[in-house]
N, C-alpha and C positions, 0 to 999 in steps of 0.2 A: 629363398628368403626364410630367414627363421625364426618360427612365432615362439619358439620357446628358446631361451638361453640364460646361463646360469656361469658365472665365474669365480673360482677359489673359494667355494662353498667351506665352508668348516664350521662344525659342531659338533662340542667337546661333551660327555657325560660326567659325571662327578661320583660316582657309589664309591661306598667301601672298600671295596675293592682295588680301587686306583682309578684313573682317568679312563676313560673309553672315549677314541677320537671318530664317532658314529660316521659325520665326512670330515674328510681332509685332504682339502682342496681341489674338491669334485666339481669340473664343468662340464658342461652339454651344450651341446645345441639341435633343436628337434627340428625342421623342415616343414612350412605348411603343407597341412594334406597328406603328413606322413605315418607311419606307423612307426615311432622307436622303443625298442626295446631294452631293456634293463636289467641285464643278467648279473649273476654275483650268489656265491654262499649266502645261508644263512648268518647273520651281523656282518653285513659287505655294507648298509648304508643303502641300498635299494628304497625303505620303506620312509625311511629319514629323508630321501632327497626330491620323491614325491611331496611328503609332508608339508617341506620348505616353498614349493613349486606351489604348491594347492591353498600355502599362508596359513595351514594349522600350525606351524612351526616355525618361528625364529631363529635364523644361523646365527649363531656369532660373528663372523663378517662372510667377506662376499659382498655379491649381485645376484640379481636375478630377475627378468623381466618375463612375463608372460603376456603375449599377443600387444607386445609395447607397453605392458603397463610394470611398474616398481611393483614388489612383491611384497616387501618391506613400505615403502610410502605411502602406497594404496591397494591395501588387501579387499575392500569392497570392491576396487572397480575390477581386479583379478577375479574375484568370485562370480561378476556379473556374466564373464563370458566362458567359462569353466563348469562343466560336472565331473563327478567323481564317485567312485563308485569301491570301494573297499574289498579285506581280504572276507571280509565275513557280512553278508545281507543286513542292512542299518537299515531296518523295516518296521513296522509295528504291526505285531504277530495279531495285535486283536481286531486291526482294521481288513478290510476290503482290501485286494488289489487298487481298486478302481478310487475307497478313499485317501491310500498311502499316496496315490498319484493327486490327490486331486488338494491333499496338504501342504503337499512341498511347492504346488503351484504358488498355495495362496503364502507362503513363507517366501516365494519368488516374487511375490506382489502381483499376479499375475489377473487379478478379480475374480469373482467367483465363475463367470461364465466363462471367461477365455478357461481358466484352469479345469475344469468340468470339461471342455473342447479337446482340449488338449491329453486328458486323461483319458478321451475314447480313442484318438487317434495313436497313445504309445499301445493301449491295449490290443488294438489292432496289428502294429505293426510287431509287435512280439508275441500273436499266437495268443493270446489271454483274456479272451472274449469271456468266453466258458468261463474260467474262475474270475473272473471281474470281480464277481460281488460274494465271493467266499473270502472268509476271514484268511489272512496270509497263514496262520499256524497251522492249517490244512495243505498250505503247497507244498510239494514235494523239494528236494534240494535244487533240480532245475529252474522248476518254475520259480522260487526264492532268488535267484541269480537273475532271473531275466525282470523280475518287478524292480529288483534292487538296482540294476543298469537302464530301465524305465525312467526311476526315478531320477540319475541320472543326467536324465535326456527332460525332463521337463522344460528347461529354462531355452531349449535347443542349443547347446553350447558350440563354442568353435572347435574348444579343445575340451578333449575328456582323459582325466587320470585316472587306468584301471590296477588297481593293484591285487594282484595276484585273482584275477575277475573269478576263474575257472576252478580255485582249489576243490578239490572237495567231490567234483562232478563226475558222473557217471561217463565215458569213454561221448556216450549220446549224445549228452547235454552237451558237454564242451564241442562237439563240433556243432553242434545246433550254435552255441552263441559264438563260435568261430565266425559261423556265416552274418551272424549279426553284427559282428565287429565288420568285419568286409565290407556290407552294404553300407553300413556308417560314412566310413572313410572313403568309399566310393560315393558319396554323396557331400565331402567334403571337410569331412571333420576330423581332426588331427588326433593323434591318440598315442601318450605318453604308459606302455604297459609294463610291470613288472609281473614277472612268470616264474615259477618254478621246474616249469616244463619248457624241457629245451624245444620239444618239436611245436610247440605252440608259438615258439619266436619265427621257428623255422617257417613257420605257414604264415606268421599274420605281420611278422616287422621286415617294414623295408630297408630297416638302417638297425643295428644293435651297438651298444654301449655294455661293455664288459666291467662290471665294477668289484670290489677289491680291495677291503682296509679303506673305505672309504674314499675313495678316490677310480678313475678311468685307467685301465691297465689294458683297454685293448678296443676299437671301434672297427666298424665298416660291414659293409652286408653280409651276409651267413656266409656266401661262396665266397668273401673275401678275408674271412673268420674262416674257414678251413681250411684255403686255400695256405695258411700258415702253418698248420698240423705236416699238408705234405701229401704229393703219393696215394696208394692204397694201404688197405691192410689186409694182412690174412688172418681170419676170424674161427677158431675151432669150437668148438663144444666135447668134453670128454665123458666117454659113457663113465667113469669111474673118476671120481677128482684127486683117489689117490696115488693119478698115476699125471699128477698137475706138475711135478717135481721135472720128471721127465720129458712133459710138452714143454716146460717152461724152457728147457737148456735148449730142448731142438729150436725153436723158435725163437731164442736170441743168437742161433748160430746165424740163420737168415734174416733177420730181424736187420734195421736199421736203427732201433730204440729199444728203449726200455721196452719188458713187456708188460701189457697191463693183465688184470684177470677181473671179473665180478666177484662181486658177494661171498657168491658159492666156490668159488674157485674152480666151479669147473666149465667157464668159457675163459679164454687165453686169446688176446691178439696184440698184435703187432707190426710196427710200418713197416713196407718193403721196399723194394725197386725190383724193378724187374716183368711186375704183374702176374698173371698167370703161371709162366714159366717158372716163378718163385713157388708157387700157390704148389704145381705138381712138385717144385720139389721136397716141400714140408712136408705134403702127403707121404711120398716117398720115405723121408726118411723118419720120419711117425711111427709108419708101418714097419719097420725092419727094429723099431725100439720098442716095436708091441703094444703100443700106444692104441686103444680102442679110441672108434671117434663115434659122437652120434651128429653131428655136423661139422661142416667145413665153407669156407666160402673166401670170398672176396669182397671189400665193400670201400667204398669211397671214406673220408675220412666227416665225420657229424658232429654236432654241437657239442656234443657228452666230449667228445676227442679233445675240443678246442679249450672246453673246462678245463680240463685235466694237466693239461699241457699248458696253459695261462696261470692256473692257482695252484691245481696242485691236492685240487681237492674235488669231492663229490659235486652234484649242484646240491642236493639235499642235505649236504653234512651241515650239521649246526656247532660246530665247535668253535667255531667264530661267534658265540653270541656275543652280541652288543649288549652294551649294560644301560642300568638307570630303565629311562622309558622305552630302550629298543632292544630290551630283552627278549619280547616277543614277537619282535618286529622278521618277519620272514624274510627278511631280506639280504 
């Protein structure tokens, strides 16, 4: 069954610049009790189609219901069973952990005792006993992350929008609130995520949505998002990158695709067939082209893969910005 669904979503931008189509003609459908995730470049529409879903944002047409409700007919009774939780901590630096919780209650209508209750029990369950009653402008970037998804959770929502939860975090922190997001949704709460980070999809959504100019250009679980890429790859690393020219040629001789390289240009890989036996024989003929290596391998094909191969682009690259209000929109 599914608590969230959205059809031929579209919203158009207007700058100077020309029209920016932010979605165009984006649906989804999210699964109770599930984890979907929300991949896409920078100005794909990611941050836009949250927006829509959450009722801070009006599409120009479309549908979209959350947990049975119109999104459009009735954004109160959407908000009533919905938190949300942004790219950047919506917190008030001069209160208390312990008051930021205990305001959004009473803005919940919550009264002052249940909200008070309630503010000892998220403090609890997110580790934040200790700085309870320190002014938020003293929490470090995690603990700003875990009060701001706290707050959140006041209302105990069915479904929570995280948008981009983790930017920003220490390698620490983020799997610290990986496990938080886990227990959530093992405790039954659905969870609509947009990431920047492929392996954050890869650990915490059960289903992904690939998006793209505003619209879905590719769905289904990670193994079934890579299982599209293909195959293995052989993966090098070169002690010199100016010798990237010559791994490039040996490696599309075996190659079944294009090769890619990072940044640096000095990792090279490439799909194969064959496996292993392909793997010794790159090595092979590397070495006879004097090619230094300071790694080598084999590896399954990963979300970065299935980017690259779907869009055509980084996840991080922002050359796609969306204009107007989704300029900054991470999405």
């Amino acid at each position: 069954m599914s608590i969230i669904e959205a059809q031929d979503l579209r919203k158009t931008y207007h700058p100077r610049s020309g029209d920016v189509h932010a979605l165009d003609g984006l649906s989804l459908n999210v699964p109770e009790g599930n984890v979907k995730g929300l991949l896409g470049p920078n100005g794909a529409g990611k941050t836009t189609a949250v927006k829509v879903l959450n009722t801070l944002l009006r599409p120009d047409s479309g549908t979209a219901t959350v947990a049975g409700v119109d999104v459009l007919r009735d954004p109160e009774g959407v908000r009533r069973v919905i938190g949300a939780s942004g790219q950047y901590a919506a917190v008030d630096e001069h209160l208390t952990g312990r008051e930021n919780l205990e305001m959004v209650g009473r803005l919940y209508h919550l009264g002052g005792s249940t909200a008070k209750a309630r503010a000892v029990e998220l403090l609890e369950q997110f580790d934040l006993v200790d700085a309870g009653d320190r002014p938020v402008k003293g929490f470090s970037g995690g603990m700003r992350r875990r009060i701001d998804l706290a707050c959140a959770l006041v209302n105990s929502p069915q479904i929570l929008f995280l948008d981009e939860p983790t930017t920003g975090l220490d390698p620490r922190s983020r799997l610290g609130l990986w496990e938080v997001i886990k227990t959530l949704v093992g405790q039954g709460t659905t969870v609509l995520l947009t990431t920047q980070y492929l392996e954050e999809a890869d650990y915490l959504a059960d289903d992904i949505s690939v998006i793209d100019h505003g619209r879905v250009i590719a769905e289904g679980t990670a193994d079934e998002l890579k299982s599209q890429v293909g195959g293995h790859r052989v993966v090098v690393t070169l002690v010199d990158a100016g010798q990237a020219d010559t791994a490039r040629e040996v490696l599309r001789r075996h190659g079944t695709d294009d090769v890619q390289a990072d940044s640096a240009g000095r990792t090279l890989s490439v799909p194969v067939d064959g496996g292993p036996q392909t793997l010794q024989q790159v090595l092979s003929a590397l070495g006879e082209a004097g090619v230094e290596l300071h790694d080598a391998g084999m590896r399954r094909p990963t979300l970065d893969d299935v980017f690259l191969t779907l869009t055509g682009r980084e996840q991080a690259d922002d050359s796609d910005a969306a204009g107007a209000q989704d300029v900054k929109e991470s999405a």
